[in-house]
PQR file of N, CA, C, O and H, with PARSE charges and radii, in Angstrom:
ATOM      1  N   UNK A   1       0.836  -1.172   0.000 -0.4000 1.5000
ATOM      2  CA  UNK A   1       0.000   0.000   0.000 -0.0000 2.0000
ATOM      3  C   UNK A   1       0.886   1.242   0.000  0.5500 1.7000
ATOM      4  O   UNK A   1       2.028   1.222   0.459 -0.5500 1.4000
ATOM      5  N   UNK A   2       0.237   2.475  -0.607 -0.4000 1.5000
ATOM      6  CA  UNK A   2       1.441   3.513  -0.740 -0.0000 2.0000
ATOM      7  C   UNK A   2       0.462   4.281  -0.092  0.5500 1.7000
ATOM      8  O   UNK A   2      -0.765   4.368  -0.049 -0.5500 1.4000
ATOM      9  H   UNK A   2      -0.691   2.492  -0.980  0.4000 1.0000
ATOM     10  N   UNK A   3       2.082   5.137   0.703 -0.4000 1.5000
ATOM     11  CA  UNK A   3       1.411   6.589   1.431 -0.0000 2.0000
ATOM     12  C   UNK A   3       2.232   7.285   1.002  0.5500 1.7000
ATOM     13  O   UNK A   3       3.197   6.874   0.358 -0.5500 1.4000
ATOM     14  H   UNK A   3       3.079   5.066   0.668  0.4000 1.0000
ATOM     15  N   UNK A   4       1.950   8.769   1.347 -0.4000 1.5000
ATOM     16  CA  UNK A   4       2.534   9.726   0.940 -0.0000 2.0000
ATOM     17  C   UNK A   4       3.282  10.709   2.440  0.5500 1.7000
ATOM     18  O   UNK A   4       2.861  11.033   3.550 -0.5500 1.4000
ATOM     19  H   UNK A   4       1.166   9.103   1.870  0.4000 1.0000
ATOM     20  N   UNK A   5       4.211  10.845   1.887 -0.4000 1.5000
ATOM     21  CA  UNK A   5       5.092  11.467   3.210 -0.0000 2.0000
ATOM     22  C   UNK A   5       4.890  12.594   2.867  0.5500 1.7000
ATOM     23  O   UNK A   5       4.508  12.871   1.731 -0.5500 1.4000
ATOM     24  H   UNK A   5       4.553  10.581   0.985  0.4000 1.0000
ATOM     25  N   UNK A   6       5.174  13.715   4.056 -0.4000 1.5000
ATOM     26  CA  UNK A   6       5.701  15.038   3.692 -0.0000 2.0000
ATOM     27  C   UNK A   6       6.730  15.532   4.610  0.5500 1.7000
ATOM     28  O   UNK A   6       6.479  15.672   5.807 -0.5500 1.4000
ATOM     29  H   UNK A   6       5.485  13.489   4.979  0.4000 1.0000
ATOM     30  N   UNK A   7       7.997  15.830   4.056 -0.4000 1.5000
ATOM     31  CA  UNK A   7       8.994  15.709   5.328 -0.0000 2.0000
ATOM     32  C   UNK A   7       9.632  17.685   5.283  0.5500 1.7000
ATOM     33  O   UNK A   7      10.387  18.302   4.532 -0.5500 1.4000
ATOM     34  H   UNK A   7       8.201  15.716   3.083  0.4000 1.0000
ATOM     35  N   UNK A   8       9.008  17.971   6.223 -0.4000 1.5000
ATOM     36  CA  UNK A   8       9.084  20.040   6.439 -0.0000 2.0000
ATOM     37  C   UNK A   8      10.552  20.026   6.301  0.5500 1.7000
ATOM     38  O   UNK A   8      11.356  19.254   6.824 -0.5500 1.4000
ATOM     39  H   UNK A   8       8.394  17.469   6.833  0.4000 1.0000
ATOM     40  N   UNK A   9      10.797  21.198   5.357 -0.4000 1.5000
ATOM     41  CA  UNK A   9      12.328  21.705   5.335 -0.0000 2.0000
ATOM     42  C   UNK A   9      12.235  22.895   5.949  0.5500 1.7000
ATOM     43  O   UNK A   9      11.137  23.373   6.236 -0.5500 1.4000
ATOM     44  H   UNK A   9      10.144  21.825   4.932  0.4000 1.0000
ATOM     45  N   UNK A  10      13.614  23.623   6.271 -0.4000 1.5000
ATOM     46  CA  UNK A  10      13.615  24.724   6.469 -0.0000 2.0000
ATOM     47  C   UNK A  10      13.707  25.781   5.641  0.5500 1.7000
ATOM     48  O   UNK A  10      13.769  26.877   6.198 -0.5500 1.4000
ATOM     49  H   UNK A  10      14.506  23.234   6.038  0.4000 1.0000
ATOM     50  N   UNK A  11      13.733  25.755   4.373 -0.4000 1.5000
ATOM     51  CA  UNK A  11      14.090  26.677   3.584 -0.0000 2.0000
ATOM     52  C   UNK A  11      14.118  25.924   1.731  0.5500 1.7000
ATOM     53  O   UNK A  11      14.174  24.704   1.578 -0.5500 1.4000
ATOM     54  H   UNK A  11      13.682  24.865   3.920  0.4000 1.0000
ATOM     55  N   UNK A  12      14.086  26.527   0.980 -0.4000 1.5000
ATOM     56  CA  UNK A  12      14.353  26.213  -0.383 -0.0000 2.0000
ATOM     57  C   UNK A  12      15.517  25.507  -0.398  0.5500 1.7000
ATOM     58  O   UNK A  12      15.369  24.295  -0.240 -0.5500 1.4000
ATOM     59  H   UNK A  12      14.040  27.518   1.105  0.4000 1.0000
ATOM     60  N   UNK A  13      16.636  25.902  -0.542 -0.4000 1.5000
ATOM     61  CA  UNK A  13      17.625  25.012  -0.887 -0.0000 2.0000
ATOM     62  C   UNK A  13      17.933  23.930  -0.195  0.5500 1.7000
ATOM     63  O   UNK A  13      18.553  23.034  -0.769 -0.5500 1.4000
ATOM     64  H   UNK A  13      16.757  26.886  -0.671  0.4000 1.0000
ATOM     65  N   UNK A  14      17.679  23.836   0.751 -0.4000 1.5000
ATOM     66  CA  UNK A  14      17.695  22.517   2.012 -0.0000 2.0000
ATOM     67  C   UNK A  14      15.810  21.863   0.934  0.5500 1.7000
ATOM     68  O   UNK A  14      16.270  22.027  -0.196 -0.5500 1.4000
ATOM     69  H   UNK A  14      17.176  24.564   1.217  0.4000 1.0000
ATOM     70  N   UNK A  15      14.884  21.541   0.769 -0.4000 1.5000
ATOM     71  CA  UNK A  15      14.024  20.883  -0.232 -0.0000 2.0000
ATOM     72  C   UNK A  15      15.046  20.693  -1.138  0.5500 1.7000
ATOM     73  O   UNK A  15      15.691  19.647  -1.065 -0.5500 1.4000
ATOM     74  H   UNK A  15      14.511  21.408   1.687  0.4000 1.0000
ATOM     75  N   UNK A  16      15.303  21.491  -1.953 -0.4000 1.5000
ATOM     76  CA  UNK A  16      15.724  21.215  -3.206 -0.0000 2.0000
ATOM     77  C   UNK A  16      17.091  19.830  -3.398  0.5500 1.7000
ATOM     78  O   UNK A  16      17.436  19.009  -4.248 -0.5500 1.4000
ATOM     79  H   UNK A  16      14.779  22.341  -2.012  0.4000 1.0000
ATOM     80  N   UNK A  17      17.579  20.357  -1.737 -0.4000 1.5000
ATOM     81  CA  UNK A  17      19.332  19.472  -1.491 -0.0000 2.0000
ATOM     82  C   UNK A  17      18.572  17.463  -1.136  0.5500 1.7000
ATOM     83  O   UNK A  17      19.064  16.362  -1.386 -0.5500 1.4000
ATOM     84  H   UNK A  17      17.299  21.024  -1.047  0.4000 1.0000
ATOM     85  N   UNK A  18      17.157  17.905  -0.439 -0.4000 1.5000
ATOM     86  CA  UNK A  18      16.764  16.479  -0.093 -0.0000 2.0000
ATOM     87  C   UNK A  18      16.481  15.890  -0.915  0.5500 1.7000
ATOM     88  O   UNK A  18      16.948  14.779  -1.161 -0.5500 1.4000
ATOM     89  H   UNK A  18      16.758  18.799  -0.236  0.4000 1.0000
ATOM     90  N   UNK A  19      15.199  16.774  -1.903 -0.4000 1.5000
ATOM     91  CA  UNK A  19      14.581  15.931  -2.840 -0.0000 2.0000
ATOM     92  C   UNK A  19      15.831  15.051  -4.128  0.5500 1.7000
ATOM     93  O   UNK A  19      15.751  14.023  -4.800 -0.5500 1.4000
ATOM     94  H   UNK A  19      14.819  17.677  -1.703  0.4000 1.0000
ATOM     95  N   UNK A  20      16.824  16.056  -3.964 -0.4000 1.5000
ATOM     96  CA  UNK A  20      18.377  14.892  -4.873 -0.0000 2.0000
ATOM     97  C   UNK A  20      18.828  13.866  -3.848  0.5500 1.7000
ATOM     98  O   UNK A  20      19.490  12.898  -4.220 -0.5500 1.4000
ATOM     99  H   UNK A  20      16.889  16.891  -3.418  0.4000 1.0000
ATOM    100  N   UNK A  21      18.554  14.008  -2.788 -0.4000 1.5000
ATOM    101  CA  UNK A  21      18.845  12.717  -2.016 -0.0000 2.0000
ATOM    102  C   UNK A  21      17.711  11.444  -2.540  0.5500 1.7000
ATOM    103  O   UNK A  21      17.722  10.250  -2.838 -0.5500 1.4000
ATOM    104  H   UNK A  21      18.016  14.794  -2.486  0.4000 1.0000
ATOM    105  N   UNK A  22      16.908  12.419  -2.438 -0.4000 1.5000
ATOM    106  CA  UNK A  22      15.567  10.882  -2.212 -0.0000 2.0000
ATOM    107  C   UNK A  22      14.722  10.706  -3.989  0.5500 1.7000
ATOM    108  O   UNK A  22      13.586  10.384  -4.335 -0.5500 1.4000
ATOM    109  H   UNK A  22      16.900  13.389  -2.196  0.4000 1.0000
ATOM    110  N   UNK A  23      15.671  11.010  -4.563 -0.4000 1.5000
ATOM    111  CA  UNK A  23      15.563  11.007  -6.286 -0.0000 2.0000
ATOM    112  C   UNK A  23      15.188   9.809  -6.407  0.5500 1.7000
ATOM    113  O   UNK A  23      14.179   9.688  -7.101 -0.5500 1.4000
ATOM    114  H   UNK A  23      16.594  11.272  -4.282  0.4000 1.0000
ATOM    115  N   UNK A  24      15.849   8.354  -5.772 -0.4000 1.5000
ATOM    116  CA  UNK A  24      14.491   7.262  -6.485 -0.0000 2.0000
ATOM    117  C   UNK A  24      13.858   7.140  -6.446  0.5500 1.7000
ATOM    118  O   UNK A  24      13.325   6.220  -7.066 -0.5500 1.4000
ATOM    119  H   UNK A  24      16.669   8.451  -5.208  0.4000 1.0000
ATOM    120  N   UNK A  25      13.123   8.098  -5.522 -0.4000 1.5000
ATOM    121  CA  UNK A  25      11.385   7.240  -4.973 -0.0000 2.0000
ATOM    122  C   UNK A  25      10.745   8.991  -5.847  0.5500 1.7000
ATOM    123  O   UNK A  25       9.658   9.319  -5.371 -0.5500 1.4000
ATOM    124  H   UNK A  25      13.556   8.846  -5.018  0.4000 1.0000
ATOM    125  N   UNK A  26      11.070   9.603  -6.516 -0.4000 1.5000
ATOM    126  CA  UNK A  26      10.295  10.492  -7.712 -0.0000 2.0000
ATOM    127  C   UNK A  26       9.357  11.418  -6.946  0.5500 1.7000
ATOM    128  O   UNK A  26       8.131  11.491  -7.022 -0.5500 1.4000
ATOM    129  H   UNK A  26      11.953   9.336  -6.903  0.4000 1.0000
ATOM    130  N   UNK A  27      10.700  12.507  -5.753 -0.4000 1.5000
ATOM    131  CA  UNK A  27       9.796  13.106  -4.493 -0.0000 2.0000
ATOM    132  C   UNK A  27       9.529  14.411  -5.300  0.5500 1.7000
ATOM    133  O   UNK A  27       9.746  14.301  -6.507 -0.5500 1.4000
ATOM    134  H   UNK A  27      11.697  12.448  -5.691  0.4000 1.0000
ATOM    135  N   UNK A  28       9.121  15.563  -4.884 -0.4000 1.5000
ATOM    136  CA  UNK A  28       8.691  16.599  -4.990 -0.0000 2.0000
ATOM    137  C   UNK A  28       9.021  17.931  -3.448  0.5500 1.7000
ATOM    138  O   UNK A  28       8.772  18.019  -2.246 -0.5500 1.4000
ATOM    139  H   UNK A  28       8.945  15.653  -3.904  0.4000 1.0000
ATOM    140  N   UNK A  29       9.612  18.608  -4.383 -0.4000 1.5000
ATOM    141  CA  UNK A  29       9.680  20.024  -3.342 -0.0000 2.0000
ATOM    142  C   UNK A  29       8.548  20.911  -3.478  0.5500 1.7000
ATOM    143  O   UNK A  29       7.954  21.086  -4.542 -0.5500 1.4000
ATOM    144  H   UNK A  29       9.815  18.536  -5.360  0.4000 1.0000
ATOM    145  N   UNK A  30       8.334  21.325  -2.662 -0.4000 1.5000
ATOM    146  CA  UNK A  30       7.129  21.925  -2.552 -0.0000 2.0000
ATOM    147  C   UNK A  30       7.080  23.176  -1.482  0.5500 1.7000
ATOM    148  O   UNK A  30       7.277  23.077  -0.271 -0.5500 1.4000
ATOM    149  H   UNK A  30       8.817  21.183  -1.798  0.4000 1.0000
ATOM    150  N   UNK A  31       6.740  24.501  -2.293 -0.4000 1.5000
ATOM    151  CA  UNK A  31       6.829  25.479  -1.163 -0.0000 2.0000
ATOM    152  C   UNK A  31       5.570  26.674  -1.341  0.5500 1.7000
ATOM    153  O   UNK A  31       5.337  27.408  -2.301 -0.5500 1.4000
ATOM    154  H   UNK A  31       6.581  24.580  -3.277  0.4000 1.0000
ATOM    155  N   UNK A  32       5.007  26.575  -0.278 -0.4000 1.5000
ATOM    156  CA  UNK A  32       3.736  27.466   0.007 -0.0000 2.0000
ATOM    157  C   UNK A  32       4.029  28.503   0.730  0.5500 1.7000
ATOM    158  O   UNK A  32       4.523  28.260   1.831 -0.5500 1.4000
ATOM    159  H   UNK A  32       5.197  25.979   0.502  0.4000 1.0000
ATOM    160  N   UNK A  33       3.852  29.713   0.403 -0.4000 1.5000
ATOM    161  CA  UNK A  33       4.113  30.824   1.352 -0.0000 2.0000
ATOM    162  C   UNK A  33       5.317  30.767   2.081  0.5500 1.7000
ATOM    163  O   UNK A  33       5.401  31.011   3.284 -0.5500 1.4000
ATOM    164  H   UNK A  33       3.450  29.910  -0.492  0.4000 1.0000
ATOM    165  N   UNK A  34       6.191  30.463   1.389 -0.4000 1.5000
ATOM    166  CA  UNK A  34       7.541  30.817   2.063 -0.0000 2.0000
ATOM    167  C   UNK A  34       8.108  28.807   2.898  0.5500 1.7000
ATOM    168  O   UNK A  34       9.196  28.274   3.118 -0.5500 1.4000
ATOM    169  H   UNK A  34       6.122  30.265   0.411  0.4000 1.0000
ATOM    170  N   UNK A  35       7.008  28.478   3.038 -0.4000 1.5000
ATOM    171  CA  UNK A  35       7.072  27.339   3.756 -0.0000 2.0000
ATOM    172  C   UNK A  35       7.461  25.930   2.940  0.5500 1.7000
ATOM    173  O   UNK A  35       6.687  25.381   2.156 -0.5500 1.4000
ATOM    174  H   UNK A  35       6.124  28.911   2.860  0.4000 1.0000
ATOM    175  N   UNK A  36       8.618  25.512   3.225 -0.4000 1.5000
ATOM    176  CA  UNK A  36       8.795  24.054   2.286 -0.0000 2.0000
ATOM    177  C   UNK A  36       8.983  23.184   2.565  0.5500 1.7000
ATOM    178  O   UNK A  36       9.915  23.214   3.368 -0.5500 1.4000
ATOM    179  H   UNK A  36       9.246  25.958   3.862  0.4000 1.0000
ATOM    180  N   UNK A  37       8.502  21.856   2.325 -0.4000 1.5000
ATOM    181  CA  UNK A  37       8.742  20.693   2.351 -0.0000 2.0000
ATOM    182  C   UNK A  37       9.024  19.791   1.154  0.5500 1.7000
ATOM    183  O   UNK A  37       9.249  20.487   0.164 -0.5500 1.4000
ATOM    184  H   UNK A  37       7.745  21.831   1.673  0.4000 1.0000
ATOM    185  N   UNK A  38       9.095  18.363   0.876 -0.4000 1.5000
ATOM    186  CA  UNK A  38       9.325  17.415   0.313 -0.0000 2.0000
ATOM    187  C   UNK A  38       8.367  16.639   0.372  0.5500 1.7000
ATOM    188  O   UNK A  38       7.875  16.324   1.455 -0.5500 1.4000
ATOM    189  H   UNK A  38       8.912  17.798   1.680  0.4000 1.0000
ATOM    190  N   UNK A  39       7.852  16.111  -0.966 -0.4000 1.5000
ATOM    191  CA  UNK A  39       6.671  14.994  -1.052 -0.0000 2.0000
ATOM    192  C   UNK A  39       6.902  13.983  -1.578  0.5500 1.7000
ATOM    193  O   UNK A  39       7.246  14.114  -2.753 -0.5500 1.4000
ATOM    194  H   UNK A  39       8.253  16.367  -1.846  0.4000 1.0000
ATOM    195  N   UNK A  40       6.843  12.493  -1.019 -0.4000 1.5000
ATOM    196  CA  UNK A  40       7.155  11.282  -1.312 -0.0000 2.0000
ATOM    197  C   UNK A  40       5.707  10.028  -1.256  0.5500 1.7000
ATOM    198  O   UNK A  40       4.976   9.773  -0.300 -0.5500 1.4000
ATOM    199  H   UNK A  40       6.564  12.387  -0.065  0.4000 1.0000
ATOM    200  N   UNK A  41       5.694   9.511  -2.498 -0.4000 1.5000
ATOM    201  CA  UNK A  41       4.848   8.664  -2.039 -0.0000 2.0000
ATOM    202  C   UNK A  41       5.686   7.345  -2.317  0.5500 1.7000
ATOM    203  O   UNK A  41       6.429   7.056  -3.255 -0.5500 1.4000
ATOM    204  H   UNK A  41       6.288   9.718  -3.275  0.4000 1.0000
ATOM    205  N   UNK A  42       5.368   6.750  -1.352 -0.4000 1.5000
ATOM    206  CA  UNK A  42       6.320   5.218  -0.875 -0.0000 2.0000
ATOM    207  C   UNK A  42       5.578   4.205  -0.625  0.5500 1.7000
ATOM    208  O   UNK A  42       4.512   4.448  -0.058 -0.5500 1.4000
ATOM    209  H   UNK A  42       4.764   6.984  -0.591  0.4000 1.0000
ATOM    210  N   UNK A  43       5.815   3.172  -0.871 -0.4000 1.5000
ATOM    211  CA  UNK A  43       5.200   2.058  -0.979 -0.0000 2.0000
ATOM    212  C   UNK A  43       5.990   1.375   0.642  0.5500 1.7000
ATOM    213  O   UNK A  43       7.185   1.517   0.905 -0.5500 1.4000
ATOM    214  H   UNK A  43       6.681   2.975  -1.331  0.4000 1.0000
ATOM    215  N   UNK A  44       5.065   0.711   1.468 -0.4000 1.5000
ATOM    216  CA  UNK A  44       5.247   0.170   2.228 -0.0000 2.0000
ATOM    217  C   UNK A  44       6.724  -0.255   3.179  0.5500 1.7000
ATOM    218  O   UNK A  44       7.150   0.061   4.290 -0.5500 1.4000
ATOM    219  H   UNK A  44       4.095   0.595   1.254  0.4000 1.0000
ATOM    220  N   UNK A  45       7.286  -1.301   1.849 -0.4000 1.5000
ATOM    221  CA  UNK A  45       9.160  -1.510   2.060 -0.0000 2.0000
ATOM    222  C   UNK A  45       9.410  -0.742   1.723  0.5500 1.7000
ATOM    223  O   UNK A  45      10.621  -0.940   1.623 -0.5500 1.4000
ATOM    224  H   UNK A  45       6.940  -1.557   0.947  0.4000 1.0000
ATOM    225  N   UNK A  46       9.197   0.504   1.267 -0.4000 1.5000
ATOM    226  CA  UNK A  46      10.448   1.968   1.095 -0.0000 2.0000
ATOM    227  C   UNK A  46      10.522   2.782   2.548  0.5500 1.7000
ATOM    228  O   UNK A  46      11.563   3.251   3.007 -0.5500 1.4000
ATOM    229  H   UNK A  46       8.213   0.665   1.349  0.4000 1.0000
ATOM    230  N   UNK A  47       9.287   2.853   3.144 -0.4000 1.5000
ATOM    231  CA  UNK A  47       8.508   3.501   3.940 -0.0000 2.0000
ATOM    232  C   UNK A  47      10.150   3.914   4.828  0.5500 1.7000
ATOM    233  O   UNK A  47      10.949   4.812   4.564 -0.5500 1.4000
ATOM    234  H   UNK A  47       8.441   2.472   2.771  0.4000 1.0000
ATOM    235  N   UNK A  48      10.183   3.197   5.571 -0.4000 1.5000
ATOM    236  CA  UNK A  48      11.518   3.129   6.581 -0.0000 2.0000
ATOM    237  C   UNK A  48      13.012   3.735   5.955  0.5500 1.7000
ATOM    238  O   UNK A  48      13.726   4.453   6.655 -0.5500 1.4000
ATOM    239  H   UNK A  48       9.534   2.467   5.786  0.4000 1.0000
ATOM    240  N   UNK A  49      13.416   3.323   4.437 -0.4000 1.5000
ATOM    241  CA  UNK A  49      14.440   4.308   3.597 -0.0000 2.0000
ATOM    242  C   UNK A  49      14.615   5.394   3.515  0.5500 1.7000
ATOM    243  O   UNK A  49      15.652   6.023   3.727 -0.5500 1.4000
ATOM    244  H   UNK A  49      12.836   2.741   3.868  0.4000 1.0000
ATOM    245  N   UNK A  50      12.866   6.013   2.954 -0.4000 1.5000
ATOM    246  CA  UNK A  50      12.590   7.156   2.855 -0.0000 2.0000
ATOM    247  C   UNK A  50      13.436   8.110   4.300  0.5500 1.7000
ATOM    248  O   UNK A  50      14.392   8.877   4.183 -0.5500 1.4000
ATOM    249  H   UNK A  50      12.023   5.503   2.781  0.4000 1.0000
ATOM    250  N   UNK A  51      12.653   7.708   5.678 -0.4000 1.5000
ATOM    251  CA  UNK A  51      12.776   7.842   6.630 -0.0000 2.0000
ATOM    252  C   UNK A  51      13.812   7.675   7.284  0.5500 1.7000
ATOM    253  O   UNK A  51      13.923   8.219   8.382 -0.5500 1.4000
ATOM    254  H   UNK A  51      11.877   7.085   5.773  0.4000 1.0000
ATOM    255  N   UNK A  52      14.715   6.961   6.814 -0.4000 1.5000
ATOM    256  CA  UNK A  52      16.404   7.242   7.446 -0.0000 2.0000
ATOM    257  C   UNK A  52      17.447   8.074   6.701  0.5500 1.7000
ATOM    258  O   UNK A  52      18.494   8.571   7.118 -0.5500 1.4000
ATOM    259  H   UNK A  52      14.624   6.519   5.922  0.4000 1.0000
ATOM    260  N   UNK A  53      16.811   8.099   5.323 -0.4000 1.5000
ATOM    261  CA  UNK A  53      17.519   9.428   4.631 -0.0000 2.0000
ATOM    262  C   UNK A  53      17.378  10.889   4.820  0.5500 1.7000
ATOM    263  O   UNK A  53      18.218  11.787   4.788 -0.5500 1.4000
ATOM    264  H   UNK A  53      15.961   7.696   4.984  0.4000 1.0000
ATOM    265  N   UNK A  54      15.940  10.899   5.050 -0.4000 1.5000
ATOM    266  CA  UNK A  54      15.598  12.106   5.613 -0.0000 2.0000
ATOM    267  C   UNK A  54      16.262  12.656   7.070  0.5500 1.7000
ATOM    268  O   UNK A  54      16.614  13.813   7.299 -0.5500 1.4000
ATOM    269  H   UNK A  54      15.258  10.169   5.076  0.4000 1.0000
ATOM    270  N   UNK A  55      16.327  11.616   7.899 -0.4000 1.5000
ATOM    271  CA  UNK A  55      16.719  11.747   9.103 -0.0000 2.0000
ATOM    272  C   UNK A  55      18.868  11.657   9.137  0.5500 1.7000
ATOM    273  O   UNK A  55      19.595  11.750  10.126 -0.5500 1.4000
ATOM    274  H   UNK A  55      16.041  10.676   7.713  0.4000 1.0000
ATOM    275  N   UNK A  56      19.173  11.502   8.014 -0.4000 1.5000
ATOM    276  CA  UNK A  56      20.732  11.289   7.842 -0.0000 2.0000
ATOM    277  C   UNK A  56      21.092  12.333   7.262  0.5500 1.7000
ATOM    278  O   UNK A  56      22.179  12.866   7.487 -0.5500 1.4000
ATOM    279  H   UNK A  56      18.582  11.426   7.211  0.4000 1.0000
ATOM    280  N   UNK A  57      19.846  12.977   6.059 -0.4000 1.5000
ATOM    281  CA  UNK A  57      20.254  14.331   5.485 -0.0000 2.0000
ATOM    282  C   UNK A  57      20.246  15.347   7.068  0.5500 1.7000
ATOM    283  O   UNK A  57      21.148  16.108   7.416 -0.5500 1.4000
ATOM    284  H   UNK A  57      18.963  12.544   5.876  0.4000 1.0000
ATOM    285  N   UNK A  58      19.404  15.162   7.558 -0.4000 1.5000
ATOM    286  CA  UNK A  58      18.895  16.179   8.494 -0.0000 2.0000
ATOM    287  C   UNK A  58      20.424  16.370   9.779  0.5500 1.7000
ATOM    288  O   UNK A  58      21.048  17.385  10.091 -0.5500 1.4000
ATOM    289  H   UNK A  58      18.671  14.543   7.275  0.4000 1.0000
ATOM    290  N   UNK A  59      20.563  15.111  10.184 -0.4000 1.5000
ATOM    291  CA  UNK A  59      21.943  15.354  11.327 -0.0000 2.0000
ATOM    292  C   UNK A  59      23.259  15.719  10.455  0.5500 1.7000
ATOM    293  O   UNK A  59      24.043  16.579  10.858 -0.5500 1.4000
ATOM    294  H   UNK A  59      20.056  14.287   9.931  0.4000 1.0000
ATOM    295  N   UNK A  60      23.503  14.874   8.984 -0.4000 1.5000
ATOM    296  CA  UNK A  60      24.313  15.775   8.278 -0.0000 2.0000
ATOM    297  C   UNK A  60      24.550  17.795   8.325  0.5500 1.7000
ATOM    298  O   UNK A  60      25.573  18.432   8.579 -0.5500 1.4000
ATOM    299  H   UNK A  60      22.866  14.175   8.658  0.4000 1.0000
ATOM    300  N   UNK A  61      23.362  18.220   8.022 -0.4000 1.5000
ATOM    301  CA  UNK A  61      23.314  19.571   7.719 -0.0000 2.0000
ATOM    302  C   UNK A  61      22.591  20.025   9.306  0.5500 1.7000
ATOM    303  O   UNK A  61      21.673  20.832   9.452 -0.5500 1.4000
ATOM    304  H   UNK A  61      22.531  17.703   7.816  0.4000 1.0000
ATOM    305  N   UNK A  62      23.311  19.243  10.415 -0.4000 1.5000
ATOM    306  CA  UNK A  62      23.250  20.275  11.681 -0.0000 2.0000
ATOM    307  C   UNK A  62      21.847  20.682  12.214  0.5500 1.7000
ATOM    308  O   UNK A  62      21.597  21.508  13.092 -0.5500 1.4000
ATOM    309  H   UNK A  62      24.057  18.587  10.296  0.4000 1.0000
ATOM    310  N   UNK A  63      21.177  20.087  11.648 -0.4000 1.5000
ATOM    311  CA  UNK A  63      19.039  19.623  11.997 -0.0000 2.0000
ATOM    312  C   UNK A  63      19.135  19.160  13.211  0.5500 1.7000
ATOM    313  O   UNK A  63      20.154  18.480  13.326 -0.5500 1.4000
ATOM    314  H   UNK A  63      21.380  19.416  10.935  0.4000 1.0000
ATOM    315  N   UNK A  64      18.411  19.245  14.339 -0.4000 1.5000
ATOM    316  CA  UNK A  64      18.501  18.138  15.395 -0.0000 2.0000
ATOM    317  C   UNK A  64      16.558  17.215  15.355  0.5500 1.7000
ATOM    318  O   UNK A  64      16.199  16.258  16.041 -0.5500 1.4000
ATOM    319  H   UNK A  64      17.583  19.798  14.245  0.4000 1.0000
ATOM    320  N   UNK A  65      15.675  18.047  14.233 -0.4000 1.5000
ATOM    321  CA  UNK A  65      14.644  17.431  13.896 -0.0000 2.0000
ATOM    322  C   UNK A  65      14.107  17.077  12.512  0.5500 1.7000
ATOM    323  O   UNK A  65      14.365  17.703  11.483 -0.5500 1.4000
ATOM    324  H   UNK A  65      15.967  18.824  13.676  0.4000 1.0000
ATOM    325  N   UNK A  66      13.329  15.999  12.609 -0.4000 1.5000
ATOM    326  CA  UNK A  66      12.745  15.369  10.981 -0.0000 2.0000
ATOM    327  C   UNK A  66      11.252  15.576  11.574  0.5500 1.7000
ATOM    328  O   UNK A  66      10.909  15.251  12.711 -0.5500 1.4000
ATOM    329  H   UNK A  66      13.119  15.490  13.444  0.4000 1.0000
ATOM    330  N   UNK A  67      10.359  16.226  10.513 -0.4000 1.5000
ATOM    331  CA  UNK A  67       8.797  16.685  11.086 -0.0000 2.0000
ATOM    332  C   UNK A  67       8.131  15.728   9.507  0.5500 1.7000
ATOM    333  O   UNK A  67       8.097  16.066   8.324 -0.5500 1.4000
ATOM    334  H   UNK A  67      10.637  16.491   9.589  0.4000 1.0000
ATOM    335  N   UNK A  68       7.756  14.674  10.100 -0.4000 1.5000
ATOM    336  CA  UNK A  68       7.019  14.016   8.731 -0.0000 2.0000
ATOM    337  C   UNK A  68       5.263  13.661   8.856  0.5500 1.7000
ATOM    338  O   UNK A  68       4.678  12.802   9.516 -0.5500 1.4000
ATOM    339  H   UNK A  68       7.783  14.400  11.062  0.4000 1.0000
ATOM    340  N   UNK A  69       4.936  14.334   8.262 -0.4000 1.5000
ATOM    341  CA  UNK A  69       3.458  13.736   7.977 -0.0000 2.0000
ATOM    342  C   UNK A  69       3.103  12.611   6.703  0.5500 1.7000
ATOM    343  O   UNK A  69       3.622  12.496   5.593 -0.5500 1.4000
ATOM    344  H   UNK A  69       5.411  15.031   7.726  0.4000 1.0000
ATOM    345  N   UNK A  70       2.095  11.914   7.300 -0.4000 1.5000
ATOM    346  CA  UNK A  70       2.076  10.966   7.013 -0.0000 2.0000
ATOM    347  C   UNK A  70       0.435  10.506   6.135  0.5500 1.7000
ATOM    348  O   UNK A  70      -0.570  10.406   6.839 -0.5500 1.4000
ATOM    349  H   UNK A  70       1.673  12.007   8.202  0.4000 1.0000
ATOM    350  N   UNK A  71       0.337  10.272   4.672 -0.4000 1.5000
ATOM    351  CA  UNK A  71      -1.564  10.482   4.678 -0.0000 2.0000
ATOM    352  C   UNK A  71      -1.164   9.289   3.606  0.5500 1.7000
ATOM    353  O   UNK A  71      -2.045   8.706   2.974 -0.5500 1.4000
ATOM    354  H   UNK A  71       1.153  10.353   4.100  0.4000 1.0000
TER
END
């Protein structure tokens, strides 16, 4: 079954730096009013990948949080 993530960035170029991380799973940056995140839809066994890249980009570039919604 696939869900769709949305994992909050802080800024444009931090989206733009993840979504080339998480390029196999065909994510999307996305920014509303100044506000950006990353959109992934993942199939079940990706689910957890998705989710440790995000969280490896994030302590890489000095993040101490990953904010993911989940639908």
């Amino acid at each position: 079954m696939a869900c769709r993530l949305e994992i909050e960035m802080p800024d444009r170029p931090s989206a733009f730096q993840l979504e080339d991380e998480l390029r196999r799973f065909y994510p999307l940056a996305v920014g509303r009013h100044g506000v950006w995140h990353v959109e992934v839809d993942a199939e079940d066994g990706d689910l957890a990948e998705v989710v440790l890249t995000a969280q490896d980009w994030v302590r890489a570039h000095d993040g101490d949080t990953v904010i993911l919604r989940l639908s």
